[in-house]
N, C-alpha and C positions, 0 to 999 in steps of 0.2 A: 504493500500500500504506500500511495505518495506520503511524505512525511511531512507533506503542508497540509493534507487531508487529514493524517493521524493529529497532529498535533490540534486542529481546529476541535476533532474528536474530543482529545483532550480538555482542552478548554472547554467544550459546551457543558461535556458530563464536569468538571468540576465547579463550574458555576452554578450547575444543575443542584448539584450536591450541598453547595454553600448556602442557596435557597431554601432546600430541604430543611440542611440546621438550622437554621434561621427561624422557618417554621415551627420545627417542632422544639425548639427552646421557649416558645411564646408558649405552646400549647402546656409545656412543666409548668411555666411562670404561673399560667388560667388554673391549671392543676393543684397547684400549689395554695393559690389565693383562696381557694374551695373548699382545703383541707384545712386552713387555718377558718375561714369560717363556718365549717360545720364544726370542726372540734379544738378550735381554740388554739392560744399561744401556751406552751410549756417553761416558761423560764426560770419557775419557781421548784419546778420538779426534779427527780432525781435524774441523775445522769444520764443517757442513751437511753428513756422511756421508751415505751411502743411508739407514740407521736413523733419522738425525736427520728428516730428509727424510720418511720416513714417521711416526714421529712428531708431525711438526707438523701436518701431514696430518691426522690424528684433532684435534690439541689446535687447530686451525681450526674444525673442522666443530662440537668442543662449545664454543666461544666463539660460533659461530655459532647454537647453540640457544641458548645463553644471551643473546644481541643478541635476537634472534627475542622471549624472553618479555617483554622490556621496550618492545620497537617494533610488537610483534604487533598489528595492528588489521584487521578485514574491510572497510572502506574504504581504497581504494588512495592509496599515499602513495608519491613520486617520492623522499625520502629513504630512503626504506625499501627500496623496489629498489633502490637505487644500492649501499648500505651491502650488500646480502646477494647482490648480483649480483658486487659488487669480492672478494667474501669468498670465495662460490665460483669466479670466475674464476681466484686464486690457487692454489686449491684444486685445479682443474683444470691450473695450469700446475706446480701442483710432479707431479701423477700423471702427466705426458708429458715431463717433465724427468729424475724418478726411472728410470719403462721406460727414457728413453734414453739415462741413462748405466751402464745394468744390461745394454744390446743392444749398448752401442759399449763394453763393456769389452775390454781386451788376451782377453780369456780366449774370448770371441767373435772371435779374430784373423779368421777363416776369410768368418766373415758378417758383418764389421764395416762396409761399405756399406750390404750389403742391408738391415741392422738399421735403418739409424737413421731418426729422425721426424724429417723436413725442417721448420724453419722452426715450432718450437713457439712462440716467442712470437707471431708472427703468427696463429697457429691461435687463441692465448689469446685475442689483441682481438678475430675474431672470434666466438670464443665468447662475450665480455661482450655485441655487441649482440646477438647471437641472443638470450640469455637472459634477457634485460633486458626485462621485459613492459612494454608500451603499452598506457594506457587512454585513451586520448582517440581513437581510429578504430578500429573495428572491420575496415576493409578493411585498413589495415598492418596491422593485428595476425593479417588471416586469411594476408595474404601473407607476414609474417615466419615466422610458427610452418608453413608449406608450405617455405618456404626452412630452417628451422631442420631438417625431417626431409629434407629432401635431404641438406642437409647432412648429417646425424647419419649418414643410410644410405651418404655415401660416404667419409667418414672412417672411420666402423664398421669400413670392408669394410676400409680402409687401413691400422687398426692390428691387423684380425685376421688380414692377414697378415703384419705384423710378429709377433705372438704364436706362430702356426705355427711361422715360420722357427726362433724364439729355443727352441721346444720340439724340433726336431729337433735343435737343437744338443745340448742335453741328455739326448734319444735316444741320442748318441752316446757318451757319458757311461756312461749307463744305460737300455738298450731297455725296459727295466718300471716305470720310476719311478711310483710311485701320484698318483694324481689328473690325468694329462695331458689323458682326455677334460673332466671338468671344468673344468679349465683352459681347453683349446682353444675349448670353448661360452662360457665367458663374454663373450667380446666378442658373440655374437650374441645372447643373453639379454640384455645393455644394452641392444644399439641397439632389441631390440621393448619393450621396457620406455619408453623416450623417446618411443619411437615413438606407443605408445599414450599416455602423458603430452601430446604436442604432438595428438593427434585427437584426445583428451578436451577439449584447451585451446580447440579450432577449434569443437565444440559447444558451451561456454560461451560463446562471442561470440552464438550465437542466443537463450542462456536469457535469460529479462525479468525470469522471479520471482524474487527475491529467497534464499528457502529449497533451493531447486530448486538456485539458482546454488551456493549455498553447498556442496550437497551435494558439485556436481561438483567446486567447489575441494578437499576433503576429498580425493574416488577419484585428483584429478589427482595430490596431495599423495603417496598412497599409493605410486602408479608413480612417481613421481621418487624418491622415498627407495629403492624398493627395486633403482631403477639406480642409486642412486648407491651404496650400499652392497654392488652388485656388483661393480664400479667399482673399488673398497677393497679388496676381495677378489682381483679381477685382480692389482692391485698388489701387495699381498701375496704372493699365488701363487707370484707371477714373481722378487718378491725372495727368498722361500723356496730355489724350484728353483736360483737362481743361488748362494744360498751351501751348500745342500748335494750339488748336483751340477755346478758350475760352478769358483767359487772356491776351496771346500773340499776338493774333492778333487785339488785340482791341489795347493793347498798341502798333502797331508796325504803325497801324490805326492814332490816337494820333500823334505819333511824325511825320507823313508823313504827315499828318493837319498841324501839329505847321512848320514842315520844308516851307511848301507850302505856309505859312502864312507868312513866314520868306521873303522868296523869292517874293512873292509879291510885300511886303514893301520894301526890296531893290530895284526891278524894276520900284518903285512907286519913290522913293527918287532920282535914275538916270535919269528919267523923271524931276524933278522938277530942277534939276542942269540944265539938258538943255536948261530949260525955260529959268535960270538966264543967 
């Protein structure tokens, strides 16, 4: 290919790209401002809380657009994987760290085995090589990204039935709570979302043109963002449900006990005055 042609290539898809980040840093920013007004500022609270924890979560992901517009290039760069592969690996281990101290809390006494995700940092490393792209073979890369959806389809199945489990708890709570089916589906909406992201990636190992390639990089782009921003969503979900049908109503539970207990003993104490 002419190399006034390639390189024009070049430029489009990396402008393309910058746009993209740009995008989706606004969409964290909206995300973000959402998360602080549906559940508040934490500045008073202990260190790394659930809140905190999802927080960092978004303010990763738009540093990670922001790394992305300065290192963005459509020639492959082994710094440039490293740097956004360790970014989202992070990424990854705070969203199975957060579920699972929101599945092994006291409040879950009942399912507090069944809940939890065994061995999430080990999960973490191998999520870094999974997703750590190779361009120097085409056969590793056809057999990683085969190994990356096995993977993905049997972890998927493993944390969607942790998600199940942790929604009948909250059944129990309250048999109507809105949004359960959507909930429940979202771990299976990721994994086809990856799914098709890693079969897109397996037909770019055969494209040769240049434009062509480019394109697929774009649709592959497309499906990962919109898993991973399902992802976020899970997370969310699930920290929702646990503080207003979990947490919250045990604590509201509690002070409605200690109120009633109160009042007892003041009607108990007006009684004894009478006596006198």
């Amino acid at each position: 290919m002419n190399s006034k042609i390639l390189s024009e290539i070049i430029e489009k898809h990396d402008t393309a790209d910058s746009l993209i980040s740009l995008f989706f840093a606004l969409i964290d920013m909206i995300i973000y401002i959402i998360i602080l007004f549906i559940f508040g500022c934490e500045f008073n609270k202990k260190f790394f809380s659930h809140r905190q924890k999802l927080s960092l979560l978004l303010i990763l992901d738009a540093v990670l657009r922001i790394i992305n517009l300065y290192i963005t290039t459509f020639i492959y760069s082994v710094l440039k994987e490293i740097i956004i592969t360790l970014i989202v690996t992070l990424q990854f281990y705070l969203m199975v760290l957060l579920l699972n101290q929101i599945f092994t809390d006291k409040n879950n006494e009942s399912l507090l085995e069944s809940l939890e995700i065994k061995y999430p940092f080990l999960t973490s490393v191998a999520f870094f090589f999974l997703s750590f792209i190779l361009n120097f073979s085409k056969a590793i890369s056809f057999f990683k990204y085969i190994l990356a959806i096995i993977a993905l389809l049997g972890y998927g199945y493993y944390i969607d039935i942790k998600v199940n489990l942790f929604l009948k708890n909250v059944e129990k709570k309250n048999p109507y709570f809105p949004g359960q089916r959507f909930t429940s589906n979202i771990p299976q909406y990721i994994i086809i979302y990856f799914v098709i992201y890693y079969i897109l990636k397996i037909f770019g190992l055969f494209i040769e043109n240049k434009l062509y390639f480019s394109y697929m990089e774009m649709a592959c782009d497309v499906f990962k963002e919109v898993g991973k921003y399902l992802s976020f969503s899970l997370v969310i979900s699930i920290y929702y449900l646990f503080n207003k049908y979990i947490k919250e109503e045990d604590y509201d539970f509690a002070n409605s006990s200690n109120q009633g207990a109160v009042n007892i003993t003041s009607i108990s104490n007006k009684n004894d005055l009478y006596k006198i």
